[in-house]
N, C-alpha and C positions, 0 to 999 in steps of 0.2 A: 848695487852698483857692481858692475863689474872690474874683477882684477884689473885687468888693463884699462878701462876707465879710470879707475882709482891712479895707475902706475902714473898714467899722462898729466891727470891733476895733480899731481905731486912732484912732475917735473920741472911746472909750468909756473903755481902756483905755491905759496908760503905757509896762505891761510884759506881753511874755504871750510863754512860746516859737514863735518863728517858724516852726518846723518841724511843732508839732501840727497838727489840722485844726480847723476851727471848732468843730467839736461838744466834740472833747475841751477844746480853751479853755473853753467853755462849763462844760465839768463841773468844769472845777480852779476857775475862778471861784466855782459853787455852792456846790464844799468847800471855800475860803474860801483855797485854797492859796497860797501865799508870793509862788509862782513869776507870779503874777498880781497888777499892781498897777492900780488903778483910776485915772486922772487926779484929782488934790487934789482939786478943784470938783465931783466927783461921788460923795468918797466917802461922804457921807452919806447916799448914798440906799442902803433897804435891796435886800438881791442880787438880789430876786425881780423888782423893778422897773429895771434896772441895765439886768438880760437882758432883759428885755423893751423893753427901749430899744435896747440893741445888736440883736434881734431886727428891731426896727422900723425903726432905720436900714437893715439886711441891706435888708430889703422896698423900703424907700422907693428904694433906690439903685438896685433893679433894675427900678425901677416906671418910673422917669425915664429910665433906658438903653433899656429898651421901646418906652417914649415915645418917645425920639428917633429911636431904631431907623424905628416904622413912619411918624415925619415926615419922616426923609430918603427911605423906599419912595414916599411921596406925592409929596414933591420929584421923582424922577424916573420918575412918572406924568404929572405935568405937562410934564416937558420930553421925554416921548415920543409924547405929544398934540400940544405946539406943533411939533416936529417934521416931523410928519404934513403942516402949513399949507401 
């Protein structure tokens, strides 16, 4: 599983087996399975939107990794221009 797969199931969720992959978390959550418990403050919301939260976290987490990813590439584009001086 992936860091940020992991990051979003742990934002989202309490309890979920640590050894499945996301996908199958995914699907014991949909069947409403035992083995998966939701954080109290969000069990009210229905499962279709839950996932789609924990989806959106997954996304967001890796939007902002990217993100940093191609501003530290620009960081040393700059320090291999000033270099050049």
């Amino acid at each position: 599983m992936k860091h940020s797969q992991r990051f979003a199931l742990n934002e989202w969720l309490s309890e979920y087996p640590r050894e499945l992959s996301y996908d199958e978390v995914i699907d014991l959550l949909r069947e409403e399975d035992e083995l998966v418990a939701v954080w109290s403050w969000f069990e009210r919301l229905p499962t279709h939107e839950l996932i789609e939260n924990i989806d959106n976290t997954f996304l967001h987490f890796e939007a902002v990794v990217e993100g940093m990813q191609k501003g530290l590439g620009q960081l040393e584009e700059v320090d291999d221009v000033t270099s050049d001086l």
